[in-house]
C-alpha positions in Angstrom: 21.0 332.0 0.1 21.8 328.4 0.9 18.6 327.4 -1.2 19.6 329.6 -3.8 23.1 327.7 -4.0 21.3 324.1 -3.8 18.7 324.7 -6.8 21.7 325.7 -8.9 23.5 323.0 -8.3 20.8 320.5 -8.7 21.4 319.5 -12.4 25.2 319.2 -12.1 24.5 317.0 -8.9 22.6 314.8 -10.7 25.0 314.1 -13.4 28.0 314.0 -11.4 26.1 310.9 -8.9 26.0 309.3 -12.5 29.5 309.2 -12.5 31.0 309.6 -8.7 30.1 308.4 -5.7 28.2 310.9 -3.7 30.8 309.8 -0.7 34.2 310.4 -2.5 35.4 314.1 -1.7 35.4 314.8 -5.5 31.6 314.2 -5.9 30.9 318.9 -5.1 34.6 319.7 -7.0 33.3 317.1 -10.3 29.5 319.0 -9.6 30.9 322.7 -9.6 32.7 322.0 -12.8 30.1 320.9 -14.4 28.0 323.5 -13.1 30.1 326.0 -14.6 30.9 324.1 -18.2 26.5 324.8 -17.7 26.5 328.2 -17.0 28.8 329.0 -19.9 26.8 327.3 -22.5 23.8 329.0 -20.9 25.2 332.3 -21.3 26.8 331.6 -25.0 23.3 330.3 -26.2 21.4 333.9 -24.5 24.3 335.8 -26.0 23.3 333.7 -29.4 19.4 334.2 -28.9 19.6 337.8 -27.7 22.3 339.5 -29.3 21.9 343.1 -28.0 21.8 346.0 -30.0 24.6 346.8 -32.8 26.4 349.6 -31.9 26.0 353.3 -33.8 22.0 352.0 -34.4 19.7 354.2 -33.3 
């Protein structure tokens, strides 16, 4: 589970060491958030790509 955790947070990780020393206690809260602004756009652009179907189609 722990690997699970560490691959998502990879990317955001990487950005926020651009930006925050990996030593100052706000280096996981600045990588979590943009870990989530991520996931967001993720799901927007899938709900974008793959819309679903329409309801009342059959």
């Amino acid at each position: 589970m722990v690997w699970i955790a560490r691959l998502l947070l990879l990317i955001p990780a990487l950005i926020a060491g651009r930006f925050i020393s990996q030593d100052d206690p706000k280096y996981w809260i600045a990588s979590f958030g943009i870990f989530l602004v991520l996931m967001v756009l993720m799901i927007l652009f899938n709900m974008y790509i793959y819309p679903g179907k329409e309801r009342g189609d059959d």
